[in-house]
VEXVEXDREN-702820 format. One line per field, with one value per atom (N, C-alpha, C): residue in one letter; atom name; y, z, x. Coordinates in steps of 0.2 Angstrom, whole numbers, plus 2048, in hexadecimal, padded with zeros to 3 digits. Layout:
<rs>
res <- [a,...] .
atom <- [CA,...] .
py <- [Y,...] .
pz <- [Z,...] .
px <- [X,...] .
</rs>
This chain:
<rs>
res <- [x,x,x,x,x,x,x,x,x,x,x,x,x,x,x,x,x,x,x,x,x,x,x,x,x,x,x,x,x,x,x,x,x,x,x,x,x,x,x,x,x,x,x,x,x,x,x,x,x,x,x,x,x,x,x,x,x,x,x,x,x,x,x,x,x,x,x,x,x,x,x,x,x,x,x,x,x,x,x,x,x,x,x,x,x,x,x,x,x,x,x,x,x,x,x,x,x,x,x,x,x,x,x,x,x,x,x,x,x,x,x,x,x,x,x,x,x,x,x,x,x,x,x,x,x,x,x,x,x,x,x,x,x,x,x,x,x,x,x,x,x,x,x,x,x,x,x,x,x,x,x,x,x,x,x,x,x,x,x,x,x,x,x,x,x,x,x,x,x,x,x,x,x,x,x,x,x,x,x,x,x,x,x,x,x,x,x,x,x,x,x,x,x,x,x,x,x,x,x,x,x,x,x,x,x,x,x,x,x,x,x,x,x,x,x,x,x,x,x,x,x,x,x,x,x,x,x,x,x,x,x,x,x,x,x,x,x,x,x,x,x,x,x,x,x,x,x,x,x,x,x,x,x,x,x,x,x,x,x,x,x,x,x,x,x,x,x,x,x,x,x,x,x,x,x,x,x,x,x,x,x,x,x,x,x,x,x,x,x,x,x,x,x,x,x,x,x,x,x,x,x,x,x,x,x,x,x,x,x,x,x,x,x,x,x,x,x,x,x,x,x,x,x,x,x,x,x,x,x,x,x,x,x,x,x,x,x,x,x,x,x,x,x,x,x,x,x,x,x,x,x,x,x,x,x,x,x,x,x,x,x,x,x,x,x,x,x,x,x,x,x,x,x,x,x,x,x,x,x,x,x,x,x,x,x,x,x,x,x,x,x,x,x,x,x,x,x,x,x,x,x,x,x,x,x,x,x,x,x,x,x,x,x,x,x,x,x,x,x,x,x,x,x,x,x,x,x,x,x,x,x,x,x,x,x,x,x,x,x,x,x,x,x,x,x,x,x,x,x,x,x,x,x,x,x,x,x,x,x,x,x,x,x,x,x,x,x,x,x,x,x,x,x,x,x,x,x,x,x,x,x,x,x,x,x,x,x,x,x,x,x,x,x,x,x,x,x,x,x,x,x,x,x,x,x,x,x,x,x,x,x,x,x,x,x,x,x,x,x,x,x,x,x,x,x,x,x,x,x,x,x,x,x,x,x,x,x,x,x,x,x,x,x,x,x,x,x,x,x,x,x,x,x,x,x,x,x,x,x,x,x,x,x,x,x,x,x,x,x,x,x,x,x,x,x,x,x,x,x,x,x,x,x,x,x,x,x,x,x,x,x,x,x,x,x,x,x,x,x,x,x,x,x,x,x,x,x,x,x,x,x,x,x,x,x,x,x,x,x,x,x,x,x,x,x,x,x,x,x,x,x,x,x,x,x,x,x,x,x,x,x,x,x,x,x,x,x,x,x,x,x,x,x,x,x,x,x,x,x,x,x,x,x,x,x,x,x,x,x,x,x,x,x,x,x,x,x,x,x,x,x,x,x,x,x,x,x,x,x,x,x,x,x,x,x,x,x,x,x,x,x,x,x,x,x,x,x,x,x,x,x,x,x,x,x,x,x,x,x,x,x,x,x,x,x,x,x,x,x,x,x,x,x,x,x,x,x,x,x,x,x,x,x,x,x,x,x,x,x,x,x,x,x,x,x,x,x,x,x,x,x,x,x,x,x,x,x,x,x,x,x,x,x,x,x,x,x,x,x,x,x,x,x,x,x,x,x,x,x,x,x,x,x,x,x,x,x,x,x,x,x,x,x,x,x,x,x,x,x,x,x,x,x,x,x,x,x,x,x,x,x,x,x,x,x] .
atom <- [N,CA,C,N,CA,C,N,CA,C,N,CA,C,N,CA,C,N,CA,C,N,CA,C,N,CA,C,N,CA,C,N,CA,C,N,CA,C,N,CA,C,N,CA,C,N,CA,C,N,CA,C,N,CA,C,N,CA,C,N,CA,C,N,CA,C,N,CA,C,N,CA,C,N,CA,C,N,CA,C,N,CA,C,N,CA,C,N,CA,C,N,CA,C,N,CA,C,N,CA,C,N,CA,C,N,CA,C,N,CA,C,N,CA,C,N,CA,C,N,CA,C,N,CA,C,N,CA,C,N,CA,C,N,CA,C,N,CA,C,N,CA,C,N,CA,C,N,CA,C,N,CA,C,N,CA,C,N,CA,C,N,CA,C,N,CA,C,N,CA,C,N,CA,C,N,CA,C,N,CA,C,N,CA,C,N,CA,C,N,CA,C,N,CA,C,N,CA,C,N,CA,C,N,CA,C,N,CA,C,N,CA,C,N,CA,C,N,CA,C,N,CA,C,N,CA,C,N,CA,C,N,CA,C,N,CA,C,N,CA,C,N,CA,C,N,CA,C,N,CA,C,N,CA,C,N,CA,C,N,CA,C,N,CA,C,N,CA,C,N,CA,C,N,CA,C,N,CA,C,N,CA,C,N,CA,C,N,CA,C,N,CA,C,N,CA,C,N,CA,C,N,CA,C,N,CA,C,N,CA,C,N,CA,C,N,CA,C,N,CA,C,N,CA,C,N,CA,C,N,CA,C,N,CA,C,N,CA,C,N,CA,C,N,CA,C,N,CA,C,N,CA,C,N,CA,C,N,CA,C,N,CA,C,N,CA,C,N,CA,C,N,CA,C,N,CA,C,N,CA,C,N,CA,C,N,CA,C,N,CA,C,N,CA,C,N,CA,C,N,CA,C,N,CA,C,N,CA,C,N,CA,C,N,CA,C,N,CA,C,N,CA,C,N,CA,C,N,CA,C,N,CA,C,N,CA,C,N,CA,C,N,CA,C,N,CA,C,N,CA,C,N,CA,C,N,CA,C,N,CA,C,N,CA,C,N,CA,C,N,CA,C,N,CA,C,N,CA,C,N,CA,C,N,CA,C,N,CA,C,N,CA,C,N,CA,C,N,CA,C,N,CA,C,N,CA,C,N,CA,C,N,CA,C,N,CA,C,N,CA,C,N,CA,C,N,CA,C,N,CA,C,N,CA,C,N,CA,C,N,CA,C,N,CA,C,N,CA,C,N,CA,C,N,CA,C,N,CA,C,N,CA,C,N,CA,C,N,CA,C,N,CA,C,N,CA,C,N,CA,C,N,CA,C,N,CA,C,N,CA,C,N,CA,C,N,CA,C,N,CA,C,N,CA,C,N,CA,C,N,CA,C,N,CA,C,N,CA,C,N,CA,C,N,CA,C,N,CA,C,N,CA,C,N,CA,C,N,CA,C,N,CA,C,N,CA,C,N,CA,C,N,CA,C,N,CA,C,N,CA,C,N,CA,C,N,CA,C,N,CA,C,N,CA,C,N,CA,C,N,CA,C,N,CA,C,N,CA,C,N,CA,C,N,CA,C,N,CA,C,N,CA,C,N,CA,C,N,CA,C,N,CA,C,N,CA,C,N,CA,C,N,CA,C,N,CA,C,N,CA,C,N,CA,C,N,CA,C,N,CA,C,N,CA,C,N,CA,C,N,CA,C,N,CA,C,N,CA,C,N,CA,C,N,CA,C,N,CA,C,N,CA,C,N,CA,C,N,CA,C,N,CA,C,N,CA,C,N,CA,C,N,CA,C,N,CA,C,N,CA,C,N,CA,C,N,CA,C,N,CA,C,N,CA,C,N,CA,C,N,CA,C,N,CA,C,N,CA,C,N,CA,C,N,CA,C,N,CA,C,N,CA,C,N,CA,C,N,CA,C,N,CA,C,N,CA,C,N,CA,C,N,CA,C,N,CA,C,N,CA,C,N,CA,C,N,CA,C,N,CA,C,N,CA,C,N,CA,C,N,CA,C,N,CA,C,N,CA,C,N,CA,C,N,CA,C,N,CA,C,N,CA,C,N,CA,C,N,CA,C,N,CA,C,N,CA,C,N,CA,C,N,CA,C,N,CA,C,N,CA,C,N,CA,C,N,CA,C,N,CA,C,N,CA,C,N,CA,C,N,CA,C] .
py <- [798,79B,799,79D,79D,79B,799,795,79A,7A2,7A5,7A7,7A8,7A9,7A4,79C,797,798,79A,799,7A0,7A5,7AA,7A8,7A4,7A2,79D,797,793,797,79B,79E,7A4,7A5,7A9,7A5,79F,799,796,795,794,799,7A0,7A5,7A5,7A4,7A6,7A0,798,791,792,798,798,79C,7A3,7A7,7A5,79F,79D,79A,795,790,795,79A,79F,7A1,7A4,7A7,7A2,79A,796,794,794,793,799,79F,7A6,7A4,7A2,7A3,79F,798,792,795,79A,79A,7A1,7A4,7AA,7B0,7B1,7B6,7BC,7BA,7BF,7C7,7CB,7CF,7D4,7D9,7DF,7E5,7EA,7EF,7F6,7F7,7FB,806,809,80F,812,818,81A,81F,822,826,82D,833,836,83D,83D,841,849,84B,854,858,858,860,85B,856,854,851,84E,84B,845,842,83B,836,82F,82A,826,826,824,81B,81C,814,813,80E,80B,807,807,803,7FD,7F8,7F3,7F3,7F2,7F3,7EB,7E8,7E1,7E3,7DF,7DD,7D6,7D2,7CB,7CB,7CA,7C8,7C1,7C1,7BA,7B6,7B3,7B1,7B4,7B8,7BC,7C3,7C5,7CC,7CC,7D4,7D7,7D6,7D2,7D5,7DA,7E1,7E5,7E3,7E6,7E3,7E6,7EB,7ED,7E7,7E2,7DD,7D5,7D6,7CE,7D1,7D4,7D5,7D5,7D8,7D7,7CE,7CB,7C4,7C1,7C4,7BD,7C2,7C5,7C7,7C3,7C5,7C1,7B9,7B5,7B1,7AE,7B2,7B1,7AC,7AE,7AC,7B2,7B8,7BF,7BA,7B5,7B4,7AE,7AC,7A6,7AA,7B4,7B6,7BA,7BA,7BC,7BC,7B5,7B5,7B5,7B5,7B6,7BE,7C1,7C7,7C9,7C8,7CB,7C7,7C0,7BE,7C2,7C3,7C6,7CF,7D2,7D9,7D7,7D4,7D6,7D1,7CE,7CC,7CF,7D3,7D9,7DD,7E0,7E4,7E3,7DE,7DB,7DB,7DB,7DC,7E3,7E9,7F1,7F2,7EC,7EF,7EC,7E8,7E5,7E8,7EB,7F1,7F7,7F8,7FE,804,800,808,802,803,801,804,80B,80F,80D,80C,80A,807,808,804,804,7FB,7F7,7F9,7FF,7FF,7F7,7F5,7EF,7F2,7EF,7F2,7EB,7ED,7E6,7E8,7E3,7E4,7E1,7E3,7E2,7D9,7D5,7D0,7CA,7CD,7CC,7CE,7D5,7D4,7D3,7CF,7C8,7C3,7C0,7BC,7BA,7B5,7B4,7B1,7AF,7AF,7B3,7B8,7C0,7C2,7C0,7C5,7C0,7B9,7B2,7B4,7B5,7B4,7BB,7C2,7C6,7C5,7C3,7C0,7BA,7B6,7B3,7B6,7BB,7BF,7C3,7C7,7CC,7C6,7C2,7BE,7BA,7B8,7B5,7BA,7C0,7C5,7CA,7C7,7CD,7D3,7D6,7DB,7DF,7E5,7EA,7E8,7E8,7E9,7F2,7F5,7FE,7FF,7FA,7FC,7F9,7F3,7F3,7F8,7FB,7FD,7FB,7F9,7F8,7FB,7FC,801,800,803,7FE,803,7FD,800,7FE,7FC,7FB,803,804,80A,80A,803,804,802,804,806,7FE,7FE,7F8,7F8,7F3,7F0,7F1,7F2,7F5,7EA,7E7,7E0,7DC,7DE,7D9,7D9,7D2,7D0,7D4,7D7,7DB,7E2,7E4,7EA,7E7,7E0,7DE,7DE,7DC,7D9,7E0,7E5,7EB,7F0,7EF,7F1,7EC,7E7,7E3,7E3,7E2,7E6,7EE,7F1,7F7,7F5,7F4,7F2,7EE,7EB,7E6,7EC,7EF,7F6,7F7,7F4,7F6,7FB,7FF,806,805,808,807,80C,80E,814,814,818,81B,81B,817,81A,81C,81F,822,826,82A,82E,832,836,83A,838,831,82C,829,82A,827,82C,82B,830,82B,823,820,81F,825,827,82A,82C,830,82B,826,821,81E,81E,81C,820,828,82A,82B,828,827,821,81D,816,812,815,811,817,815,819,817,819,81B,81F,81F,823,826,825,828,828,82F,831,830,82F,82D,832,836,83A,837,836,835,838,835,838,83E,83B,841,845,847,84F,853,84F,851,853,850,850,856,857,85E,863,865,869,86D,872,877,878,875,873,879,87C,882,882,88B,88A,887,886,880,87A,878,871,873,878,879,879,87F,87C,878,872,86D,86A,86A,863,868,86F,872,86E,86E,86C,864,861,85A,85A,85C,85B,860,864,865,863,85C,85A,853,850,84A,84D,854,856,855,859,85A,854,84F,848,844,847,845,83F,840,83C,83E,839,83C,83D,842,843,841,83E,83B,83C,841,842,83C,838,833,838,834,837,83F,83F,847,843,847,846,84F,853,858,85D,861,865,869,86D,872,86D,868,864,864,860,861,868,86B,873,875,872,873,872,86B,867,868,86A,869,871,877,87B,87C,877,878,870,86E,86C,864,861,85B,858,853,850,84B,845,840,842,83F,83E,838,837,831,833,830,831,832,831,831,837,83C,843,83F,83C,838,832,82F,829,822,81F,81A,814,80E,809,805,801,800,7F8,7F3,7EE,7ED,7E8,7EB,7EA,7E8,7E8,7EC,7F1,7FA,7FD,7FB,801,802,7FD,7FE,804,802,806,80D,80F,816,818,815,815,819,816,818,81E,820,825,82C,82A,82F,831,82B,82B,82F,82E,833,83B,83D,844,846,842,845,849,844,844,84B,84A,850,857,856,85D,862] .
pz <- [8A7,8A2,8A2,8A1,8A2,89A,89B,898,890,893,88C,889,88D,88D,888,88B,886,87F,87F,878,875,875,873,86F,876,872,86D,86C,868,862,861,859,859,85C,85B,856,85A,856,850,850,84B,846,844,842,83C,843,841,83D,83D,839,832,832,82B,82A,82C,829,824,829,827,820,820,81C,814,814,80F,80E,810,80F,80A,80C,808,802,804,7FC,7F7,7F9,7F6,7F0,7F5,7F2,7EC,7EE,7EA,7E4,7E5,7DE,7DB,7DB,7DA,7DB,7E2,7E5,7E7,7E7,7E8,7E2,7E2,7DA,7DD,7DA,7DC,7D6,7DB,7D7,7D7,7D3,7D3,7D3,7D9,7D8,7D7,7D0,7CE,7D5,7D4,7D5,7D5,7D4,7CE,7D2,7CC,7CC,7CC,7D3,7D3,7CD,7CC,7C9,7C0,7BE,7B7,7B6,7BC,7B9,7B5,7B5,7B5,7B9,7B8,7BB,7BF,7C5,7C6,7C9,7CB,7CC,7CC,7D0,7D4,7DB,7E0,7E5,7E5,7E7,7E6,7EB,7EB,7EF,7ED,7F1,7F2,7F4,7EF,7F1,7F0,7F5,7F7,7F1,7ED,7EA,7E9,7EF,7F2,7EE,7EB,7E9,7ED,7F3,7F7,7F5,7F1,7F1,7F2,7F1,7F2,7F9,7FC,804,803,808,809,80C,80B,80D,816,819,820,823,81E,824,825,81E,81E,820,81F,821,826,82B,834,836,833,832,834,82A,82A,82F,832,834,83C,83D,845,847,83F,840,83D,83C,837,831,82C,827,822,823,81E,81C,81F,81B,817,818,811,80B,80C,807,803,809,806,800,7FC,7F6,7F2,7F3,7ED,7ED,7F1,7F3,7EC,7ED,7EB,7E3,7DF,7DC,7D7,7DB,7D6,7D2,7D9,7D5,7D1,7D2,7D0,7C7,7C8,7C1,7BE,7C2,7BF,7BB,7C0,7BF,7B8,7B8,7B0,7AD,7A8,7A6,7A3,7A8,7A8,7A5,7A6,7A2,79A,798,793,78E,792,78E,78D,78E,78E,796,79A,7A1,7A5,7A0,7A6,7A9,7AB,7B0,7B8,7B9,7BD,7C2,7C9,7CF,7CF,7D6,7D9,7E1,7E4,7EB,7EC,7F4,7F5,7FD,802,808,80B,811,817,81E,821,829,82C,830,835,835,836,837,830,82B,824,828,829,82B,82F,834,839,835,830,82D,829,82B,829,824,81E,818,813,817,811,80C,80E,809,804,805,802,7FB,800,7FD,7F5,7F8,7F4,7EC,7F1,7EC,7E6,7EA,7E3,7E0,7E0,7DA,7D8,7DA,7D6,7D1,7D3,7CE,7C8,7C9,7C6,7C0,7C4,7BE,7BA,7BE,7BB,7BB,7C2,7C5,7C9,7C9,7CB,7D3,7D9,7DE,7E0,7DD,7DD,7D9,7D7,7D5,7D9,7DE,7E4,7E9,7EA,7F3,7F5,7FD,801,807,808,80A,813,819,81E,820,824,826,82D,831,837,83C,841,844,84B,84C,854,853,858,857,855,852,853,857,858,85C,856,856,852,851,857,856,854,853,850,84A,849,842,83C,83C,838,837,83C,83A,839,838,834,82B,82D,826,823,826,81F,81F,822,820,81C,81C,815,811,80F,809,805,80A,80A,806,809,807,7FF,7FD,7F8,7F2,7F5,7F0,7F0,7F3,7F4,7F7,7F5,7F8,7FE,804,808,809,80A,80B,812,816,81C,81A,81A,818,81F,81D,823,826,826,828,82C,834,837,83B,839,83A,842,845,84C,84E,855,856,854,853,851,84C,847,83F,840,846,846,849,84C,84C,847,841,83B,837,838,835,838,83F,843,840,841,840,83A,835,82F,828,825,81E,819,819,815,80D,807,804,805,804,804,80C,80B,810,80D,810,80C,813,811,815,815,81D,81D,81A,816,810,815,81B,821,823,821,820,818,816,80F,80E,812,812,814,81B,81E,820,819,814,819,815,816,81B,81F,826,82B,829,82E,82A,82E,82B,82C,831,837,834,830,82D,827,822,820,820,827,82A,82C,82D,82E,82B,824,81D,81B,81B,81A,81F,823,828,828,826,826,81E,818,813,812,817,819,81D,820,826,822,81B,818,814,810,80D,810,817,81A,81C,81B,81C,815,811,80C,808,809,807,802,7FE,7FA,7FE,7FC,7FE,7FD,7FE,7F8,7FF,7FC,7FE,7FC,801,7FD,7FF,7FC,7FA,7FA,7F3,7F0,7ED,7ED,7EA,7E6,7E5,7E1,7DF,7DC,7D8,7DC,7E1,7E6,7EA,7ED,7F1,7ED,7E6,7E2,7DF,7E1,7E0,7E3,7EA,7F2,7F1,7F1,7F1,7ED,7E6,7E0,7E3,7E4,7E7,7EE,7F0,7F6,7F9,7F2,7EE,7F4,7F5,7F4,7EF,7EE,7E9,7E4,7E9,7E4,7E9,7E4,7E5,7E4,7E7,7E5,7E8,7E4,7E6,7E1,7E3,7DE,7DA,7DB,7D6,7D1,7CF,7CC,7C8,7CB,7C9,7D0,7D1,7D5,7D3,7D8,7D7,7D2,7CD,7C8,7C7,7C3,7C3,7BB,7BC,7B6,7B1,7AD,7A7,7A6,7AB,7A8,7AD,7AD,7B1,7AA,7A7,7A0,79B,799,795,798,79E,7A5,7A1,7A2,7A2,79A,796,790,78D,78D,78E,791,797,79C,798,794,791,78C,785,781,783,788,789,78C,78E,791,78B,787,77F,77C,77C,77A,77D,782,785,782] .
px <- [7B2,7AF,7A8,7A2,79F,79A,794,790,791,78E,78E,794,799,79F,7A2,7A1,7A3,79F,799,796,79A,79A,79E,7A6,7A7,7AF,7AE,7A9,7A8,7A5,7A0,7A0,7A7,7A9,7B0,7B3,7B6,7BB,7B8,7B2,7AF,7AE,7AE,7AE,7B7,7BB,7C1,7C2,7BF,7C3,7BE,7B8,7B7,7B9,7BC,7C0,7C5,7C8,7CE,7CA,7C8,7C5,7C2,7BF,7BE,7C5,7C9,7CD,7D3,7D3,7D6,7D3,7CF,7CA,7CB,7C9,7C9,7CF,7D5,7DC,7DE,7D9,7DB,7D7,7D0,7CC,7CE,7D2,7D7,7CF,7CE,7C6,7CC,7D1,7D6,7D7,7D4,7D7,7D9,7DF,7E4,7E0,7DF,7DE,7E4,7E4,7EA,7E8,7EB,7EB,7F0,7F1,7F6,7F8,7FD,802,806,804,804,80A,80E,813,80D,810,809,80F,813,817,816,816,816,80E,80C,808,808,80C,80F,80C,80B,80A,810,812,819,81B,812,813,80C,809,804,804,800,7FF,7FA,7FC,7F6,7F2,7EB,7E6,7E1,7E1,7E0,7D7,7D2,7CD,7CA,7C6,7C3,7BA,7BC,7BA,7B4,7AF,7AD,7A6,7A4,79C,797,79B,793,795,79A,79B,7A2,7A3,7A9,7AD,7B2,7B1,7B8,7B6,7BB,7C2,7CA,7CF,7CD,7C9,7C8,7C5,7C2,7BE,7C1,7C7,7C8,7D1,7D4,7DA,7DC,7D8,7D9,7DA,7D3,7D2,7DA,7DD,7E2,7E9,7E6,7ED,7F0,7E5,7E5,7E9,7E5,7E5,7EE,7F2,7F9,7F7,7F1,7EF,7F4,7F4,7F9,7FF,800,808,807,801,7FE,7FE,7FC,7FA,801,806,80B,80E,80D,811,80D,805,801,802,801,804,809,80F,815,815,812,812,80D,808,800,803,807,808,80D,812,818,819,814,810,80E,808,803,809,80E,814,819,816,81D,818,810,80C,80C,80C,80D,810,819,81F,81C,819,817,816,810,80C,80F,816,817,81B,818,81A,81E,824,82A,82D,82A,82D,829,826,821,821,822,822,81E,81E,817,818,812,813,80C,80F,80D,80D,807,806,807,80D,80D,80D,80A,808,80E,80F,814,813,80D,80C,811,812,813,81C,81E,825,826,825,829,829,827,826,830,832,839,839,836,836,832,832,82E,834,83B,841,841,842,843,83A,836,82F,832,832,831,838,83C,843,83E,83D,83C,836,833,82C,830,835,83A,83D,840,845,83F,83A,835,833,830,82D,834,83B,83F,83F,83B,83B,83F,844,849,846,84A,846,844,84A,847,83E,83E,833,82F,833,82E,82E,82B,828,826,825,821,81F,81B,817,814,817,816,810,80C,807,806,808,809,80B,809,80B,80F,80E,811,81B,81C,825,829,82D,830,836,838,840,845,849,84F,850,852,853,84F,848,841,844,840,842,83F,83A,835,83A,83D,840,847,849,850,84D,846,844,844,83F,842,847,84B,852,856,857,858,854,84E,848,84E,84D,852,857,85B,862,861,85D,85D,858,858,857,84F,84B,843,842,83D,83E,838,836,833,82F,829,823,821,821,81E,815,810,809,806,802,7FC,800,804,808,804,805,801,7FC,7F9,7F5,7F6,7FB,7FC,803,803,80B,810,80F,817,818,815,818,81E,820,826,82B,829,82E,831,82E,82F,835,833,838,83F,83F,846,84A,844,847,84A,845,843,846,84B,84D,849,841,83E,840,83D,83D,838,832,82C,828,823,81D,81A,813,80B,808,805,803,7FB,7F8,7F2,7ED,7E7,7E2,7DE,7DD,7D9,7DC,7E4,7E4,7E3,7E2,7E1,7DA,7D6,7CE,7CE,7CF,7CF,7D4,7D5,7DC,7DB,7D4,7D0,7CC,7CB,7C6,7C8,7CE,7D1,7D8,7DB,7E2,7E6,7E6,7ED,7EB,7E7,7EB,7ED,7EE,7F0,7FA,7FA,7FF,802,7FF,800,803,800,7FF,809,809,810,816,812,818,81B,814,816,81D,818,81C,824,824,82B,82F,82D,82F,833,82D,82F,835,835,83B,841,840,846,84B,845,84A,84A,84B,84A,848,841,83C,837,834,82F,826,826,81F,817,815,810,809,803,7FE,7F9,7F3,7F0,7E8,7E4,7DD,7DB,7DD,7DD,7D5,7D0,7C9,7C7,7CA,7CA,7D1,7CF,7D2,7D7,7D2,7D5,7DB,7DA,7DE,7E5,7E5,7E9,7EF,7EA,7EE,7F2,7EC,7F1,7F9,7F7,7FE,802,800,806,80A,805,80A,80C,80B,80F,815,817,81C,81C,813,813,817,81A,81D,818,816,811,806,801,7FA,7FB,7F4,7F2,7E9,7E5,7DE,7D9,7D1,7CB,7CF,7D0,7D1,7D4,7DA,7DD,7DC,7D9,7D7,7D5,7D1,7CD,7D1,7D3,7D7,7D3,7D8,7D5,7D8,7D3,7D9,7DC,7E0,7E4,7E2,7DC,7DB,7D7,7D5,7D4,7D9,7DE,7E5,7E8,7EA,7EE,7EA,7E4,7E1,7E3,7DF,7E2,7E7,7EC,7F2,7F4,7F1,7F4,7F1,7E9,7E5,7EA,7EC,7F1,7F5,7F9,7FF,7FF,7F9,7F9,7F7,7F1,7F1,7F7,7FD,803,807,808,80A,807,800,7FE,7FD,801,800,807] .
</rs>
């Protein structure tokens, strides 16, 4: 190895032992906060759950989950974060019901790094059993794209997730060609179609074609359909007539955290009432 080659690896490892080192402090001093994006039923216009959306909240500022989640994934810090994970929403979750919206799932997004982890069932069991949560209101949401092994442990973990009644969501759907791997392998309820066909709905006709074919493709294997970043009206329209199922996006509402999701929430509640 050579001179600048070794200085390269020395600030690398250095880089990544204050990664670490922030990241355990962050957690110790709760820099961790979840913001919540609702969900929104397109044919009533109901709110039918939320996903949580995790931001680092650090004394230098906001850090995005794009810059510090590769972080802990590299270094297998994600499974330090997994039970704050599962403990923070499904808290938040029993909160909602407090207030009123017990009808209400928690989607919760996991890397593939999170399921090989052999005490992820044990983890998310004891937050269900803690908050007294149905495991039918958790989702979990994979976001990993490359194919699994029927034998890995990750794809034994979500099929017993499955089995134990947590519903499991395909995200980023279209996103990579081994989204279609998913739908072989994996008895999903839910498709989350990527926001970048929804962005260029209208860009030409064949993606409208497209965005039809996809949302017939999740029906046909009967799945629910959920388009993410709807940012106007017309996109909306798109979808509800051409019998996308759920939105989600700025058109709707911006991830919020919860001591203004509840107020949201009940605002929505009464104009529902008064329509």
């Amino acid at each position: 190895m050579g001179f600048l080659s070794s200085i390269q690896h020395l600030f690398a490892d250095k880089k990544r032992i204050l990664g670490a080192t922030d990241f355990r402090r962050a957690l110790n001093n709760n820099e961790f906060v979840f913001y919540y994006q609702p969900e929104w039923d397109l044919k009533t216009g109901r709110v039918m759950g939320v996903e949580a959306l995790i931001r680092w909240e650090s004394p230098n500022g906001i850090i995005p989950p794009m810059e510090f989640i590769p972080m802990l994934e590299k270094t297998g810090l994600i499974n330090e974060f997994t039970p704050f994970l599962f403990n923070q929403t499904l808290k938040d979750l029993r909160e909602l019901y407090q207030a009123g919206f017990d009808n209400l799932f928690m989607s919760v997004n996991l890397s593939i790094i999170q399921l090989k982890d052999p005490s992820l069932l044990d983890t998310i069991r004891q937050s269900l059993d803690k908050y007294a949560i149905l495991p039918e209101k958790l989702e979990c949401e994979v976001t990993e794209t490359k194919h699994m092994d029927r034998a890995a442990i990750e794809h034994q973990n979500l099929h017993q997730m499955r089995d134990m009644g947590i519903r499991l969501s395909i995200d980023d759907f279209g996103s990579g060609h081994a989204s279609f791997n998913y739908l072989k392998d994996l008895d999903a309820h839910k498709l989350k179609i990527d926001r970048d066909f929804i962005q260029s709905l209208f860009d030409k006709p064949a993606n409208e074609t497209i965005m039809r074919t996809i949302i017939g493709l999740g029906h046909s294997l009967g799945l629910i359909v959920l388009a993410e970043g709807i940012e106007t009206s017309e996109q909306e329209k798109w979808l509800r007539e051409n019998e996308c199922d759920v939105g989600q996006g700025f058109w709707f509402s911006r991830p919020l955290p919860l001591t203004m999701l509840i107020p949201f929430l009940r605002t929505h509640q009464e104009k529902q009432q008064n329509q």
